[in-house]
C-alpha positions as CSV (number, residue, x, y, z in Angstrom):
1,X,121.3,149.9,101.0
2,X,122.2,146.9,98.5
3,X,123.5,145.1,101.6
4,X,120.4,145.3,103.7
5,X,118.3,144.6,101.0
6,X,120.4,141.4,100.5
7,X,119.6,140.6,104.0
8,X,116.1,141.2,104.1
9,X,115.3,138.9,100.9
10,X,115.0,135.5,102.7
11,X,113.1,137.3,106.1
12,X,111.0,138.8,103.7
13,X,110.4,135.7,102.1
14,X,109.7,133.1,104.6
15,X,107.0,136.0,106.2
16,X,105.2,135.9,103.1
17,X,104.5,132.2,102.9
18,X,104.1,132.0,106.5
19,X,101.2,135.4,105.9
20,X,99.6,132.6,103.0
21,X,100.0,129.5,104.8
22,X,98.3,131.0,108.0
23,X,95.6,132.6,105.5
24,X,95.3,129.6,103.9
25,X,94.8,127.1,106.5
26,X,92.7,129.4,108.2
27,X,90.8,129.7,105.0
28,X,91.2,133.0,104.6
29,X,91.9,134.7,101.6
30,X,94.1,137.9,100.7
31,X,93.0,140.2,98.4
32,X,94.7,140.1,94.8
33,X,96.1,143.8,95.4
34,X,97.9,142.0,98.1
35,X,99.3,139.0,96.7
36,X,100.6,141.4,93.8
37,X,102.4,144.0,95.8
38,X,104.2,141.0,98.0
39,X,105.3,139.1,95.5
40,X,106.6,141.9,93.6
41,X,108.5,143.2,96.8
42,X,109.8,139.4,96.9
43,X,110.8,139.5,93.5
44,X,113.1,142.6,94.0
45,X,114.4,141.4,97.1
46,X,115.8,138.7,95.2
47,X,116.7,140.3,92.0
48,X,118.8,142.2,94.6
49,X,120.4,139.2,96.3
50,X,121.2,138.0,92.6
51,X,122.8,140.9,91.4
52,X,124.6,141.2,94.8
53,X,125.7,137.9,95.2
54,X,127.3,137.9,91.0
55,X,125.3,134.6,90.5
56,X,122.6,135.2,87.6
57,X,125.3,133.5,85.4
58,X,124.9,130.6,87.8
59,X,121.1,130.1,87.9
60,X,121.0,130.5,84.5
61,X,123.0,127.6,83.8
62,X,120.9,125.3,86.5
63,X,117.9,126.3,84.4
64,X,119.6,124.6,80.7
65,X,121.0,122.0,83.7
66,X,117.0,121.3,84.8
67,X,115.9,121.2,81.6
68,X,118.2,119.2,80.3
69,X,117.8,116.9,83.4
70,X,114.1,117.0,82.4
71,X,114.2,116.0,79.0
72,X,116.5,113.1,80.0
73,X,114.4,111.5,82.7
74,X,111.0,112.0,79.8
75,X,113.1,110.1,77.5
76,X,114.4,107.3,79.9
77,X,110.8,106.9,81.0
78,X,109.3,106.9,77.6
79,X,111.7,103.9,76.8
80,X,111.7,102.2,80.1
81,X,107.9,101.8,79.3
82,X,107.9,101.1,76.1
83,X,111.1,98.1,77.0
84,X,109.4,96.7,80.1
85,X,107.0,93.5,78.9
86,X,103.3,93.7,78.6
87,X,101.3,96.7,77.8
88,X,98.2,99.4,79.2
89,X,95.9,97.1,77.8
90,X,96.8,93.7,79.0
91,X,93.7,91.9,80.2
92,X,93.1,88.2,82.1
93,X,91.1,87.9,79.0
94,X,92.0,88.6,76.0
95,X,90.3,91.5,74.0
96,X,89.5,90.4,70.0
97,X,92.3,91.2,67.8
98,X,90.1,94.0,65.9
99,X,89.6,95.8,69.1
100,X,93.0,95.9,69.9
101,X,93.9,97.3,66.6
102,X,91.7,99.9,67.2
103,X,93.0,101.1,70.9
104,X,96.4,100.5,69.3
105,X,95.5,102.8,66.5
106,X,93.1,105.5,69.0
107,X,96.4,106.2,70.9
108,X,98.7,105.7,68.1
109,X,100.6,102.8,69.7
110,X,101.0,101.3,66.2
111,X,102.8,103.9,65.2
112,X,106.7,103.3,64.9
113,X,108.9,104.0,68.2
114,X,110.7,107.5,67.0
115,X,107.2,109.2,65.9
116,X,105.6,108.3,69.2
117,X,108.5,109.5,70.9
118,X,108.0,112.4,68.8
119,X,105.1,113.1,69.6
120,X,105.6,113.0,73.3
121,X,108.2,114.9,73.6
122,X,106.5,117.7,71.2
123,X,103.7,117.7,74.1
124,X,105.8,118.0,77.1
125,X,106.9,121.2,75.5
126,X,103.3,122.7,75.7
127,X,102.7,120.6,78.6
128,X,99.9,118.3,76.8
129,X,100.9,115.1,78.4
130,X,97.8,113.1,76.3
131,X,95.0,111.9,77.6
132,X,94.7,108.8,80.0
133,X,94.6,105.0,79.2
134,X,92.5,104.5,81.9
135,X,90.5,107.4,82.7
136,X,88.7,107.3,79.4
137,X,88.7,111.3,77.8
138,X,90.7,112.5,80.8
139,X,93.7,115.1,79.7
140,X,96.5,114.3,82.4
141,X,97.6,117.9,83.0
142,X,93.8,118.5,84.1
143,X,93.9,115.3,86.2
144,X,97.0,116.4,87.8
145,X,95.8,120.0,87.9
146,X,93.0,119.2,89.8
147,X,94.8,116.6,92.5
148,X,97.8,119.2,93.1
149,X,95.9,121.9,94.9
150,X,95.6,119.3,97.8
151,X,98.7,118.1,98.0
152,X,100.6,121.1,97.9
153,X,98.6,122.6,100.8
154,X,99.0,119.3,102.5
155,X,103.4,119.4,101.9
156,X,103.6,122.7,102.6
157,X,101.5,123.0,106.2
158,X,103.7,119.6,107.2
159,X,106.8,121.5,105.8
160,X,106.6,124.4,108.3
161,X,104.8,122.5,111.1
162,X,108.5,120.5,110.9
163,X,110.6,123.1,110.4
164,X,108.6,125.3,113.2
165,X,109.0,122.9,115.4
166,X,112.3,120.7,115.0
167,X,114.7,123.7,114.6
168,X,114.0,125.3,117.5
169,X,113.9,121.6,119.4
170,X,117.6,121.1,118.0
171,X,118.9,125.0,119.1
172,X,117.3,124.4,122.7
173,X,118.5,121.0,123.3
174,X,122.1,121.8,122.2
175,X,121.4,124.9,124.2
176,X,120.4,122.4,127.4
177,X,123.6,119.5,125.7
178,X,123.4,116.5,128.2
179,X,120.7,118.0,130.6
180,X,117.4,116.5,131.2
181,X,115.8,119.1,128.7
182,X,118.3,117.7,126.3
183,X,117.9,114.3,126.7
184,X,113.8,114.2,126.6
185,X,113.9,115.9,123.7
186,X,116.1,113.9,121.5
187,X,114.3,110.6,123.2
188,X,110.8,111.9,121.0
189,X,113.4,113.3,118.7
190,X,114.4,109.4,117.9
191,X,110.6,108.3,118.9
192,X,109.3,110.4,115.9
193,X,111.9,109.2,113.4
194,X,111.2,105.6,114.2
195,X,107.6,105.5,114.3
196,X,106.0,105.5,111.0
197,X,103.5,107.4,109.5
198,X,101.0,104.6,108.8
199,X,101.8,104.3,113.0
200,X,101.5,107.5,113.5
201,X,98.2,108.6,111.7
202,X,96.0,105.7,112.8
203,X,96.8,106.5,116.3
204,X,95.8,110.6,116.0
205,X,92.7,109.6,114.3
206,X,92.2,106.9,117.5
207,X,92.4,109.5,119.6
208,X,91.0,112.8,118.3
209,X,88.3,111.5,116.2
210,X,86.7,107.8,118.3
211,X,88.4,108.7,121.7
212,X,87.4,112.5,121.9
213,X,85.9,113.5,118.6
214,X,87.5,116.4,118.3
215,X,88.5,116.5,114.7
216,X,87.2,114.6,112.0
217,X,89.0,111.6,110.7
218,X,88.7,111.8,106.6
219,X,88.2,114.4,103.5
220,X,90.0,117.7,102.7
221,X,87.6,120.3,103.3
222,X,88.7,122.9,105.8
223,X,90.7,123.7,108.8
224,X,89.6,121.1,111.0
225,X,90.3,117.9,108.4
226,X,93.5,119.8,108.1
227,X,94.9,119.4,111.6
228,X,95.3,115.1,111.8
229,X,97.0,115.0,108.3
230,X,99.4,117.8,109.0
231,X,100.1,116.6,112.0
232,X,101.2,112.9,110.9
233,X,102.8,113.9,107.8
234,X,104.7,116.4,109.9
235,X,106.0,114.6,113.0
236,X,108.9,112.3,111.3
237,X,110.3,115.2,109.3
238,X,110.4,117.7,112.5
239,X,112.4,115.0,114.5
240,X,114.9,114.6,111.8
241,X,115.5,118.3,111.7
242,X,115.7,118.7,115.7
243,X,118.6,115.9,115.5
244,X,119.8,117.5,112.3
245,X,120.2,120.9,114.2
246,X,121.2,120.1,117.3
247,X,124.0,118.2,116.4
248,X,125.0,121.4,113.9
249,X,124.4,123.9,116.4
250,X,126.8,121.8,118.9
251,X,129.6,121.8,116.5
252,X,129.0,125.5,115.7
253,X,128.8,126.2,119.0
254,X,132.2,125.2,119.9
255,X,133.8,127.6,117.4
256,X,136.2,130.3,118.3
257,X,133.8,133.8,117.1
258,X,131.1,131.8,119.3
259,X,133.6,131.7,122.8
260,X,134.6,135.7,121.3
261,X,130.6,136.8,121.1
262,X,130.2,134.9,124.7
263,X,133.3,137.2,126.0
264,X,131.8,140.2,124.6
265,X,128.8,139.8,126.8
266,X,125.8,138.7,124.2
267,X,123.1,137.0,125.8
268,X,123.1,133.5,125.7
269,X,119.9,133.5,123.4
270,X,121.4,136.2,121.4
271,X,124.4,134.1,120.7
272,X,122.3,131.5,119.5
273,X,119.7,132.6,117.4
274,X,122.2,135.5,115.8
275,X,125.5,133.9,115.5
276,X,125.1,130.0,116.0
277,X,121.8,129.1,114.4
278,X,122.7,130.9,110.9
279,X,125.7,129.1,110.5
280,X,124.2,125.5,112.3
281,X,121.2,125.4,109.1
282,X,123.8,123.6,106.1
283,X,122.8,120.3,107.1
284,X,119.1,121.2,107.4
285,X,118.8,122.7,103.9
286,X,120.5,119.7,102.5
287,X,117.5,117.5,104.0
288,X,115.1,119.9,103.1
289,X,115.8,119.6,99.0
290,X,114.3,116.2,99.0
291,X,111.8,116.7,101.6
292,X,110.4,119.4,100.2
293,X,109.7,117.6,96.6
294,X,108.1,113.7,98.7
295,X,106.0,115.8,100.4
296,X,104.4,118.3,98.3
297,X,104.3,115.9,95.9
298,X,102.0,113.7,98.1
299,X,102.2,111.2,100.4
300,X,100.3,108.4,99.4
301,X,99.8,106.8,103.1
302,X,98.4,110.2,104.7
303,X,96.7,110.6,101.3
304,X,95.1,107.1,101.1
305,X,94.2,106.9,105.1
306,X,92.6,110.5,105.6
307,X,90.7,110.0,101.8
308,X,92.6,113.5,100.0
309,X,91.9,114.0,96.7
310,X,96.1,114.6,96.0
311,X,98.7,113.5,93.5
312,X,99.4,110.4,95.5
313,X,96.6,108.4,94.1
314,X,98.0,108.9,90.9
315,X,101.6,107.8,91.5
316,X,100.4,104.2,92.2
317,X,97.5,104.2,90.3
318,X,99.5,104.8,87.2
319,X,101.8,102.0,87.5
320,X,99.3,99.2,88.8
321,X,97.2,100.4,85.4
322,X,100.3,101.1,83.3
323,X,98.7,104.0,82.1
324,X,101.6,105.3,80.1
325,X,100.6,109.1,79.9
326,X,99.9,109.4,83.8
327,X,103.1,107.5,84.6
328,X,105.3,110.1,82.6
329,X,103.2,113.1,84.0
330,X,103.3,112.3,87.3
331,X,107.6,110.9,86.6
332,X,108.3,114.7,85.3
333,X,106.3,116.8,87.8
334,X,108.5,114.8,90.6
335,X,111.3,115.6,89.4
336,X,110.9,119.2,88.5
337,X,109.3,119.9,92.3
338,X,112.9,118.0,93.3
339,X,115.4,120.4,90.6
340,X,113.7,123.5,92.0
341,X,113.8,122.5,95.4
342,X,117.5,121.4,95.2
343,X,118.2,124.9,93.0
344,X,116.4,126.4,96.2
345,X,118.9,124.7,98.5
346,X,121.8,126.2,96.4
347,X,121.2,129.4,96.2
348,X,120.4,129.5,100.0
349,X,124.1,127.6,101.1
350,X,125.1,131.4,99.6
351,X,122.7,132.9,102.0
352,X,123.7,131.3,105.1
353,X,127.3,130.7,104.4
354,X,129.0,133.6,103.0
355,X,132.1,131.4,102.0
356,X,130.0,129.0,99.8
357,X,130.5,130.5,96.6
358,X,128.3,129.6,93.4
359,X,129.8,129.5,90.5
């Protein structure tokens, strides 16, 4: 019973944020009663897998390993700021030296170097980041609470639009290995990869929106401003994946249990999608812990040519303004999306590789 629960966590999982990505982008929504009972039936699944698997010791660790992570990065980038010359208020003209004082003073920059590192730190803790140089009165966890809605719909459509698409590219063209099928399909495979997205998008929006007007070109505001975004974001990641897999699959495929499942009579696609593709995804998940955190932290082309109100913005923004409390928000949400992702990736080696212990 333990065993099939094991192996219906990650099934389980990936249905429920493909059942809330379709929703979602459909703009649908599911009712609360809903969400609830899925997520607790996820929950279990993986308390299962946990307890199975021996390796709560394990993520426990990575968790004082992320914070501790964490709290380095704050305090390299609280220094790194405060060491680099010139300051957030650093005009062509020079302000009055009374009015100075009293921005200094406002934000408690005249305050000595430990207590404002103090203080900092003391807000990350309860997630009070201060309020923006720039944006006059603006808390940043309400600035950044407000831009991440967008972005992480945006990341996480393009994230399954590539993975939808490029693994089952690679499996079929190592499927077809030097046939025509094979050969077309790594030539957009290498097309996509080379061609970037501020290539890319311009072109869609050419052609949906002036050639055909189809779609519109700009804003965030339903399922049709959706589709060109998506769809740039989305193309250079899936063609990394289809070469990721296919050459995976084609060393996988080459194994001895593969020619011994062949003998046995499986189906060609049964061989594949049961007993090659499983063991062919290593290389995939390793690209996927960095993908995951660049895009659904933002991408500030897509975000900048098809006008989304996302993080991106922000990521610039706050270093062209050197607005100190926006730069460290914006630092530590990066790399906590990137620690969970990469503690994602780890846990699912396990999943897909029984001989990849974690200890």
């Amino acid at each position: 019973m333990i065993d099939k629960l094991k192996g219906l966590a990650f099934p389980a999982l990936v249905l429920w944020i493909l059942i809330l990505t379709i929703n979602s982008f459909l703009g649908f929504e599911m009712a609360p009663p809903v969400l609830w009972a899925t997520g607790a039936v996820i929950l279990f699944a993986f308390a299962v897998y946990v307890f199975k698997m021996k390796i709560f010791s394990y993520i426990f660790f990575r968790f004082i390993e992320a914070f501790l992570t964490l709290f380095a990065v704050a305090t390299f980038t609280f220094l790194l700021l405060r060491v680099l010359p010139g300051g957030p208020f650093d005009q062509e003209k020079t302000l009055p030296p009374e009015v100075m004082e009293n921005i200094a003073k406002k934000y408690n920059l005249d305050a000595p170097i430990y207590e404002q590192y103090y203080d900092y730190i003391a807000g990350v803790f309860t997630l009070d980041f201060g309020e923006s140089y720039k944006y006059i009165g603006r808390p940043i966890t309400e600035m950044l609470a407000e831009s991440m809605p967008a972005s992480i719909e945006l990341g996480i459509y393009s994230l399954i639009l590539a993975f939808l698409i490029g693994i089952p590219a690679g499996v079929w063209a190592a499927s077809r290995h030097n046939k025509f099928t094979d050969r077309l399909l790594m030539f957009f495979s290498i097309s996509g990869v080379a061609l970037p997205v501020f290539v890319v998008s311009p072109v869609l929006i050419l052609i949906f929106c002036y050639k055909f007007e189809l779609l519109p070109a700009a804003m965030w505001s339903g399922t049709a401003y959706y589709i060109l975004p998506v769809l740039a974001l989305g193309t250079r990641p899936a063609a990394t994946i289809a070469r990721l897999t296919r050459a995976s699959v084609l060393e996988v495929i080459a194994s001895d249990y593969i020619r011994t499942a062949k003998a046995k009579g499986l189906s060609e696609t049964a061989v594949l999608f049961k007993h090659v593709l499983k063991n062919s995804l290593i290389p995939v998940l390793t690209y996927a812990g960095p993908l995951v955190a660049g895009l659904l932290s933002g991408s500030f082309i897509i975000e900048q040519i098809h006008a989304i109100p996302g993080l991106a913005k922000h990521f610039v923004a706050s270093v062209t303004n050197r607005d100190y409390p926006l730069i460290m928000g914006v630092t530590l949400l990066y790399s906590a999306i990137l620690i969970t992702s990469n503690l994602l990736v780890d846990i699912l080696y396990s999943y897909f590789d029984p001989r990849i212990k974690l200890s």
